[in-house]
C-alpha positions, 0 to 999 in steps of 0.5 A: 871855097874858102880854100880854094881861095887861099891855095890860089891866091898866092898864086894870083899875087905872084901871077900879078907881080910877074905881069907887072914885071914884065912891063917894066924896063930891064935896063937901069942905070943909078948912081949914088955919092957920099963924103968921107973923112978918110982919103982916097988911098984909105977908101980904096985900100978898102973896098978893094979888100975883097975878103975883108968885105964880110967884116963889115959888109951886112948880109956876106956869109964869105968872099973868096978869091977867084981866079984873075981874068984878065990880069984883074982880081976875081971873087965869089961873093957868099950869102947864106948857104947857098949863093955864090956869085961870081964878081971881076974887076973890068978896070982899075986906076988906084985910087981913082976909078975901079970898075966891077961885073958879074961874072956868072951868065945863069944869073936872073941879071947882070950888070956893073959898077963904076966906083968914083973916088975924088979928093974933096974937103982932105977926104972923099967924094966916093960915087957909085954908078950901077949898071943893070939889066934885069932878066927876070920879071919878079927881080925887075918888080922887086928891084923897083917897088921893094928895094928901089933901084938905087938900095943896094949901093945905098946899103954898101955906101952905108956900110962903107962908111961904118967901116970907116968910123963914119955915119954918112947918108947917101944922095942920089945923083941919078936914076935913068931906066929905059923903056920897053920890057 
């Protein structure tokens, strides 16, 4: 019996989380800010060095360049040996406002994000608004219990400001997520 239980209880939990994903909504939108020294034109000049992104971006084996869509840079993001993900720029007005999405439609979710730059207090104001719908039932538990919605841009926020010669916090401006599964 004993065994029995410990060969499926594994799968109980996974069977649970998926359920538990499933009721949660796809869609989410969450936006995070923090306050920089460094001007406008240097926070751009940075996050859209794409291949430079590995320097100080945790968890990037590589970026390379992909083909323009659109007259707009394209790049592949690679973590570990495995994953690649394909990411473009939808719009970009230096230093002001740039707009980035998946580009890979296999993916378990797509989404964007609206990077914000504002000069404020001779430096920046820099917000990101992520744009989600999250296909998968365990991504959608994860993503809600374990990084929180809002984790992933903290953790670029973050690194951002590191790169910068800059130990920031994150605030949390807003988290909206819709109903229905």
């Amino acid at each position: 019996m004993t065994l029995l239980w410990l060969f499926l209880s594994p799968l109980v939990v996974v069977a649970v989380i998926t359920v538990i994903g499933a009721r949660l909504p796809k869609t989410h939108s969450a936006a995070s800010r923090i306050c920089l020294k460094a001007p406008p034109e240097e926070v751009w000049r940075v996050i859209t060095d794409f291949p430079s992104y590995p320097a100080w971006r945790p968890g990037l084996t590589a970026v390379e360049l992909g083909p323009h869509i659109d007259g707009l840079p394209s790049w592949f993001e690679v973590c570990g040996k495995k994953i690649k993900v394909h990411f473009r720029v939808v719009a970009s007005e230096p230093p002001r406002r740039l707009v980035t999405r998946l580009v890979d439609s296999g993916l378990p979710l797509s989404g964007a994000w609206v990077y914000e730059l504002r000069p404020a207090n001779g430096g920046t104001e820099l917000s990101i608004t992520e744009q989600d719908k999250i296909y998968s039932p365990f991504l959608r538990f994860f993503t809600r219990f374990v990084i929180a919605y809002h984790g992933v841009m903290d953790v670029f926020l973050i690194a951002l400001a590191r790169a910068l010669g800059e130990d920031v916090a994150p605030e949390h401006l807003s988290l909206r997520v819709e109903a229905g599964g």
